[in-house]
LODOVO-121406 format. One record per residue: residue in one letter; y negated, x, z of N, C-alpha, C in turn. Coordinates in Angstrom, 3 decimals. Atoms other than C-alpha are relative to their C-alpha. Layout:
+------+----------+----------+----------+----------+----------+----------+----------+----------+----------+
| rest |      npy |      npx |      npz |     capy |     capx |     capz |      cpy |      cpx |      cpz |
+------+----------+----------+----------+----------+----------+----------+----------+----------+----------+
|    A |        Y |        X |        Z |        Y |        X |        Z |        Y |        X |        Z |
...
+------+----------+----------+----------+----------+----------+----------+----------+----------+----------+
This chain:
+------+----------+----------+----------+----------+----------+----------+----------+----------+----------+
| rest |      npy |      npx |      npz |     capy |     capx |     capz |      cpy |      cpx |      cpz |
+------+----------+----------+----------+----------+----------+----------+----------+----------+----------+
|    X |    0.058 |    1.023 |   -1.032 |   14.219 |  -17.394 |  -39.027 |   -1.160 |   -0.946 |   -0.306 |
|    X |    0.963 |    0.869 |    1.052 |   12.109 |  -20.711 |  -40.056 |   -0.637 |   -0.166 |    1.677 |
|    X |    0.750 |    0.895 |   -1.057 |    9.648 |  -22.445 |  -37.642 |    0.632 |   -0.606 |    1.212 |
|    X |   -0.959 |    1.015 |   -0.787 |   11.721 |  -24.786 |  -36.766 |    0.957 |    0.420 |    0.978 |
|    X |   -0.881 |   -0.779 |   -1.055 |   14.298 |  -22.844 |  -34.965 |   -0.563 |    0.417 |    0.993 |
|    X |    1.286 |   -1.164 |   -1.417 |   11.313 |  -20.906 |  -32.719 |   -0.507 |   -1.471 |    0.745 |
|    X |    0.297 |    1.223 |   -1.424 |   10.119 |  -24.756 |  -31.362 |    1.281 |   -0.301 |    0.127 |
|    X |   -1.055 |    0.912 |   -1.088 |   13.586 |  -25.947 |  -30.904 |    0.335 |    1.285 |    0.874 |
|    X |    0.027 |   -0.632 |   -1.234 |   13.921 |  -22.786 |  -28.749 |   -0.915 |    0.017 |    0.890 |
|    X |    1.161 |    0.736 |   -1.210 |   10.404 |  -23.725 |  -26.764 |    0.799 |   -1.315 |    0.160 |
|    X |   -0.204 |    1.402 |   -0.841 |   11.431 |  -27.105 |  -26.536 |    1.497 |   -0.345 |    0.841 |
|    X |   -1.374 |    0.297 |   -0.709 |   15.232 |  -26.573 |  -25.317 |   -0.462 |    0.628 |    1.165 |
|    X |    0.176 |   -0.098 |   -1.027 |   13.573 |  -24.520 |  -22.871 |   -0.768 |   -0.755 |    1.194 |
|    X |    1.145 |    0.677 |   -0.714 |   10.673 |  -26.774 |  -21.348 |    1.253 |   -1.140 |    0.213 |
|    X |   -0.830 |    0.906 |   -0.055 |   13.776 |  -29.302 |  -21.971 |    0.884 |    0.625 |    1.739 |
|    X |   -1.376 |   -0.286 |   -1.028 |   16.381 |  -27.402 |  -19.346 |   -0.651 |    1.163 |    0.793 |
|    X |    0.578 |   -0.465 |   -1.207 |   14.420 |  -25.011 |  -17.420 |   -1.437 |   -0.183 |    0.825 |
|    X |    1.484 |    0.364 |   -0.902 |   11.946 |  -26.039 |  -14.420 |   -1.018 |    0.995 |   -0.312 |
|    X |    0.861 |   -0.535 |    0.576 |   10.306 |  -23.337 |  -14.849 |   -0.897 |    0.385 |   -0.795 |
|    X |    0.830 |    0.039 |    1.121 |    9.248 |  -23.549 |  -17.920 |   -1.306 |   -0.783 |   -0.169 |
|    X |    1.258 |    0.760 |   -0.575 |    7.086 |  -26.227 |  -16.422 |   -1.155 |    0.420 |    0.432 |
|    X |    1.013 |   -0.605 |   -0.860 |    5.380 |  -24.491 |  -14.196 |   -0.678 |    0.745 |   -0.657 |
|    X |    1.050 |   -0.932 |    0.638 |    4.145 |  -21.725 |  -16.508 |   -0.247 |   -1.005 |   -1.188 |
|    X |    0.320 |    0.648 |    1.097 |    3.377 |  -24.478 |  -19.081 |   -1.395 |   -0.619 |    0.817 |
|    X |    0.605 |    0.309 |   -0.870 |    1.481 |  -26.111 |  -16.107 |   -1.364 |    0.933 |    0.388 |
|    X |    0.877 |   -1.163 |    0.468 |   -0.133 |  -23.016 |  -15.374 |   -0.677 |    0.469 |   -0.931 |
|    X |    0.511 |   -0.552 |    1.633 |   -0.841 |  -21.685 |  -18.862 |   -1.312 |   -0.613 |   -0.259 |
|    X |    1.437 |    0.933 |    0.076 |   -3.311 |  -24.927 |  -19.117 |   -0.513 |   -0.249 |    1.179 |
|    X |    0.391 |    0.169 |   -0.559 |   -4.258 |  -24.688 |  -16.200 |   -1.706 |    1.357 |    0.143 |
|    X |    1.105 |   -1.192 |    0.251 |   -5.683 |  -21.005 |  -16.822 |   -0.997 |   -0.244 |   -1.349 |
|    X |    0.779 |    0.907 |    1.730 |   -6.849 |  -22.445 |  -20.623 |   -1.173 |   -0.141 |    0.475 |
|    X |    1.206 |    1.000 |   -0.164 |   -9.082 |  -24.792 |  -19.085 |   -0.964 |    0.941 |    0.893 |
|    X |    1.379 |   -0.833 |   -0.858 |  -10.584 |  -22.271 |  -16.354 |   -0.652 |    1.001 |   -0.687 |
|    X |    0.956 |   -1.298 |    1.030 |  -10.999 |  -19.649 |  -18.962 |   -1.065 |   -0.762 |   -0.721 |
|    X |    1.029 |    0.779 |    0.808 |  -13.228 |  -22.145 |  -21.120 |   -0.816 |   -0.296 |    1.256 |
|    X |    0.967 |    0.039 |   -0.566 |  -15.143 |  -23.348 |  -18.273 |   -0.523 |    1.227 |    0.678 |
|    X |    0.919 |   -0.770 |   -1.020 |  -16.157 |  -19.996 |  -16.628 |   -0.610 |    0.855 |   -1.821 |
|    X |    0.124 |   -1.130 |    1.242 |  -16.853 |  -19.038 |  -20.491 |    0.319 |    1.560 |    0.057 |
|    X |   -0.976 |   -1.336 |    0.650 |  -14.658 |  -15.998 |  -20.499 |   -0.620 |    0.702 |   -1.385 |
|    X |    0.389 |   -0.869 |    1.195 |  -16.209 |  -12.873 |  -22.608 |    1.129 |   -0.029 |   -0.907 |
|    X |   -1.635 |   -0.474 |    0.499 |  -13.640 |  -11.344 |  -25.369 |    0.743 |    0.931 |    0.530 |
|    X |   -0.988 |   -0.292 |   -1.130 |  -12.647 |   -9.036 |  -22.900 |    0.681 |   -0.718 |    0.907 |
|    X |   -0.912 |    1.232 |   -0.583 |  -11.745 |  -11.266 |  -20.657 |    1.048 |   -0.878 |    0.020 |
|    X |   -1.033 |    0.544 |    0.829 |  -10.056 |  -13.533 |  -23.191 |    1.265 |    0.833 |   -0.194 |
|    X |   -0.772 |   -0.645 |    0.934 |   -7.818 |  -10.625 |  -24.266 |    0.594 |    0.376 |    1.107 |
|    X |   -0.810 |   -0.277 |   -0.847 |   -6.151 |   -9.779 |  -21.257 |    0.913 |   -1.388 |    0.363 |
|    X |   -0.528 |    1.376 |   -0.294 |   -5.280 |  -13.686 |  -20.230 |    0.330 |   -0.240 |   -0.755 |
|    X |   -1.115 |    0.769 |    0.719 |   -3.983 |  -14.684 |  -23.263 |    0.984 |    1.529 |   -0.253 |
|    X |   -0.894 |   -1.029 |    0.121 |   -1.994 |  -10.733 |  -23.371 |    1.317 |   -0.770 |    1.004 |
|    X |   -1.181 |    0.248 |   -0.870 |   -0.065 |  -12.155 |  -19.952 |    0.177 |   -1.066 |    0.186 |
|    X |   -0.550 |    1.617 |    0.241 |    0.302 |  -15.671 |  -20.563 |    1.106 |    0.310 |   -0.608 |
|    X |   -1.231 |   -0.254 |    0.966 |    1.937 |  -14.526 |  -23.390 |    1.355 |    0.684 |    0.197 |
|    X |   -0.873 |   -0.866 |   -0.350 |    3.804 |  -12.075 |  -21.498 |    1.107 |   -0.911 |    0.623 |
|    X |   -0.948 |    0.543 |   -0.877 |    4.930 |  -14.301 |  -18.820 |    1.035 |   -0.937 |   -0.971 |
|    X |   -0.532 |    0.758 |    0.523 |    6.119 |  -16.968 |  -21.430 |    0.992 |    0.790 |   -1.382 |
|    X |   -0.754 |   -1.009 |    0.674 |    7.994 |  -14.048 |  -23.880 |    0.977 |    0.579 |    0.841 |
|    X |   -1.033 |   -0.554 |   -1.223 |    9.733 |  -12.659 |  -20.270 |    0.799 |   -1.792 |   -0.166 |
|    X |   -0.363 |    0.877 |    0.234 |   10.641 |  -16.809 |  -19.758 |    1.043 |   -0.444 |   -1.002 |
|    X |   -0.791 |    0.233 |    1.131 |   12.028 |  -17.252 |  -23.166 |    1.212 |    1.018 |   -0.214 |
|    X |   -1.103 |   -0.785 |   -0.173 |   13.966 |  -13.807 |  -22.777 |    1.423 |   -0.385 |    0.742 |
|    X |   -0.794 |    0.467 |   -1.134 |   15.502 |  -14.971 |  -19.691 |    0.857 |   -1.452 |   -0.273 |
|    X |   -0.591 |    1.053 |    0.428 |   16.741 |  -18.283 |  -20.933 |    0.683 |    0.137 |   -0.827 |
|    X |   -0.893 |   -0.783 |    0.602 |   18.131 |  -16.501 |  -23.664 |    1.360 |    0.526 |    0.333 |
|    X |   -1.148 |   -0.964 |   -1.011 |   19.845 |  -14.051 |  -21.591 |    0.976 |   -1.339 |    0.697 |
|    X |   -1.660 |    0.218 |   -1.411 |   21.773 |  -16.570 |  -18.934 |    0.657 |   -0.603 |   -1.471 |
|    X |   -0.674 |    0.537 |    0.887 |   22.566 |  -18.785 |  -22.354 |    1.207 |    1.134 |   -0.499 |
|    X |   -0.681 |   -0.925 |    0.752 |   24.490 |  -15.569 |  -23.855 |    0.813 |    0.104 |    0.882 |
|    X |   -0.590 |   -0.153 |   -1.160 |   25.637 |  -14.789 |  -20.282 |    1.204 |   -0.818 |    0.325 |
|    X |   -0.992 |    0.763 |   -0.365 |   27.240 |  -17.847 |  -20.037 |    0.990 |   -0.545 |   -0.869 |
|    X |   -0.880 |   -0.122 |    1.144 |   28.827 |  -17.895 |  -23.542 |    1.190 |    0.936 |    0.125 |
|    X |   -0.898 |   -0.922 |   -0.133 |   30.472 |  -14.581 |  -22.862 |    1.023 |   -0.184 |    1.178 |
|    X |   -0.664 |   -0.129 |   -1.156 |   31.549 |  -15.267 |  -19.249 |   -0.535 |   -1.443 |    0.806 |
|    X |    0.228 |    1.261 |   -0.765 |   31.721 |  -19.038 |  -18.186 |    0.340 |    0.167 |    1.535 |
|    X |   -0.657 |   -0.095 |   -1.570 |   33.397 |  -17.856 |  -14.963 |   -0.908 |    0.539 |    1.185 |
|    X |    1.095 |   -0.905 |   -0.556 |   31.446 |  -16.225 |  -12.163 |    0.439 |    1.272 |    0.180 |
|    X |   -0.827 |   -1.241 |   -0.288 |   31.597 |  -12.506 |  -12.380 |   -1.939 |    0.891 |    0.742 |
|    X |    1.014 |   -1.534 |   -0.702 |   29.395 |   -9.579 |  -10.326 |   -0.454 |    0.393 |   -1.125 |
|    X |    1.159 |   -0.651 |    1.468 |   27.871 |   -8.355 |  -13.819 |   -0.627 |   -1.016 |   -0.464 |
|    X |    0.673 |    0.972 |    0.008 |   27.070 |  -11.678 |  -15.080 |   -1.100 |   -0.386 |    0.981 |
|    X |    1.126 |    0.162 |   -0.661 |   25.152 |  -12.385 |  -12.082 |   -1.312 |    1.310 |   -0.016 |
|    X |    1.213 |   -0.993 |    0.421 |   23.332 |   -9.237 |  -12.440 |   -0.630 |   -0.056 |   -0.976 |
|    X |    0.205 |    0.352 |    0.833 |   22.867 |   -9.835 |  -15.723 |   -1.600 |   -0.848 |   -0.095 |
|    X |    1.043 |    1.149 |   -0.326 |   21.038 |  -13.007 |  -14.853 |   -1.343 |    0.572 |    0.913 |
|    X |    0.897 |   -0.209 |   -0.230 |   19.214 |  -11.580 |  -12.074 |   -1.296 |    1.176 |   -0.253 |
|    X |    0.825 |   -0.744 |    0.763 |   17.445 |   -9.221 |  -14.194 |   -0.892 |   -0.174 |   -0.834 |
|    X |    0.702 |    0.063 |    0.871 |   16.650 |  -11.024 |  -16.561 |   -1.139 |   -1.201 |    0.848 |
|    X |    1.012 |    0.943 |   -0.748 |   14.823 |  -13.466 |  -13.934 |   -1.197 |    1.462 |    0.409 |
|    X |    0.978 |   -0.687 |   -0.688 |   13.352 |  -10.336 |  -12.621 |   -1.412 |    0.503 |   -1.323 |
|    X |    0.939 |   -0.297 |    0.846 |   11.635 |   -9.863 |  -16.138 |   -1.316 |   -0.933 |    0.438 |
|    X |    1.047 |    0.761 |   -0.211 |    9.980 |  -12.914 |  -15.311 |   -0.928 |   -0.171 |    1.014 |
|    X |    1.151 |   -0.149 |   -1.176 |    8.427 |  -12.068 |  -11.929 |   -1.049 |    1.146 |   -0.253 |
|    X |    1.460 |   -0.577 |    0.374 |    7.028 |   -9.168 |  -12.897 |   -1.236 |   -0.404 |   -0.667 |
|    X |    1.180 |   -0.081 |    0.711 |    5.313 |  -10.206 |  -15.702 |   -1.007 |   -1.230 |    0.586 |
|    X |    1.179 |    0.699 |   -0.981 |    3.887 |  -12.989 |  -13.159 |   -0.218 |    0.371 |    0.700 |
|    X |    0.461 |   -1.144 |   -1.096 |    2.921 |  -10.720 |  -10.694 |   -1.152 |    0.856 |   -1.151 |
|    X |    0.379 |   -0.508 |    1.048 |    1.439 |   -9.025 |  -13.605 |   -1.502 |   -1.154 |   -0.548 |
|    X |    1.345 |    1.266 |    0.489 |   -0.808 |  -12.031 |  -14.696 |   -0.215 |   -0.399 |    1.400 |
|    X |    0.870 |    0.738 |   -0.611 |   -1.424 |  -13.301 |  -11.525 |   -1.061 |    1.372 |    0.647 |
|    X |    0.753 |   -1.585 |   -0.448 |   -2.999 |   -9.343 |  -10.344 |   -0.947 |    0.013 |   -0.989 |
|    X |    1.708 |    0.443 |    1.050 |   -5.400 |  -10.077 |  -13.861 |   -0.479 |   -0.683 |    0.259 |
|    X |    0.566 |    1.497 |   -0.728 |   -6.093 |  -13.486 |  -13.085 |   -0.821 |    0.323 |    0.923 |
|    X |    0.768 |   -0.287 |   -1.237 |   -7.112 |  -12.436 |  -10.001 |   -1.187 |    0.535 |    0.089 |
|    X |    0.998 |   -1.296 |    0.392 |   -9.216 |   -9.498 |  -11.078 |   -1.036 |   -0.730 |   -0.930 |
|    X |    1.202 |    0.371 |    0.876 |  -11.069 |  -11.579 |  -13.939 |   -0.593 |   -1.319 |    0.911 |
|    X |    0.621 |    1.515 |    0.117 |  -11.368 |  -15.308 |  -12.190 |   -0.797 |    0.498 |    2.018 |
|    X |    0.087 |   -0.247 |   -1.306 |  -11.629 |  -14.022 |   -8.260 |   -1.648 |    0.177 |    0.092 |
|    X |    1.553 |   -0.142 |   -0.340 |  -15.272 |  -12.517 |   -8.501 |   -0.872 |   -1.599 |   -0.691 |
|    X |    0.797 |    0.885 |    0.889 |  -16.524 |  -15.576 |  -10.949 |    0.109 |   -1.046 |    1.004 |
|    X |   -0.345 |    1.008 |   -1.345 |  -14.863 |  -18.051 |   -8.294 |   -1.551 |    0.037 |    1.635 |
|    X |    1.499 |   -0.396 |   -1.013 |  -17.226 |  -16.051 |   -5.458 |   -0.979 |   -0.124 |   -0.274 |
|    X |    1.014 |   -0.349 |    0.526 |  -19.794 |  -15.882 |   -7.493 |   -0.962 |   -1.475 |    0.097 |
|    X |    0.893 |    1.449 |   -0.510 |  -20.392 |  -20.191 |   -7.303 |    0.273 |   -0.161 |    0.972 |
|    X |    0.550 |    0.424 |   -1.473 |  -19.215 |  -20.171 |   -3.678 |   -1.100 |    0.416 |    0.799 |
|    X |    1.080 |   -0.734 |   -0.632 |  -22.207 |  -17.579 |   -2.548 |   -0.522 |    0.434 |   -0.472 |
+------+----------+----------+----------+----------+----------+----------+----------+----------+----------+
């Protein structure tokens, strides 16, 4: 598999799913707070683990309905399960990063309000 094939699958996704926005949105949004609260390498190594996660669940899932909807253009009770499974990859693993997030940026946050 070349390069090229791995961005035109990022970019068909940021292309056709909203979502992809949002954790793109996000992603630099956490970037930029990790650099300004200078983030140890612990620190670092968990936030970019579930960035990565959330955006590897994302890319699964876009995957998945694409195949989904190759096999079965019609609407069927497995297909939709199908689908909502593979969405559910993607909550966890944001539930998942936002429960780190929380845990690394939450005290540093308190820390310049008081």
């Amino acid at each position: 598999m070349s390069f090229y094939a791995a961005f035109d699958g990022l970019a068909y996704a940021l292309k056709t799913q909203k979502n992809a926005w949002i954790h793109a949105a996000i992603t630099i949004f956490v970037l930029v707070l990790s650099f300004l609260f200078k983030l140890s390498l612990q620190e670092w190594i968990p936030i970019l683990i579930v960035i990565s996660l959330v955006w590897i669940a994302e890319l699964l899932n876009t995957a998945l309905e694409a195949m989904v909807d190759i096999i079965c253009p019609e609407t069927h009770p497995l297909a939709k399960i199908a689908k909502d499974v593979g969405a559910a990859f993607v909550l966890i693993a944001a539930i998942l990063a936002i429960i780190i997030g929380s845990i690394i940026f939450i005290p540093k946050i308190l820390e310049i309000l008081f």
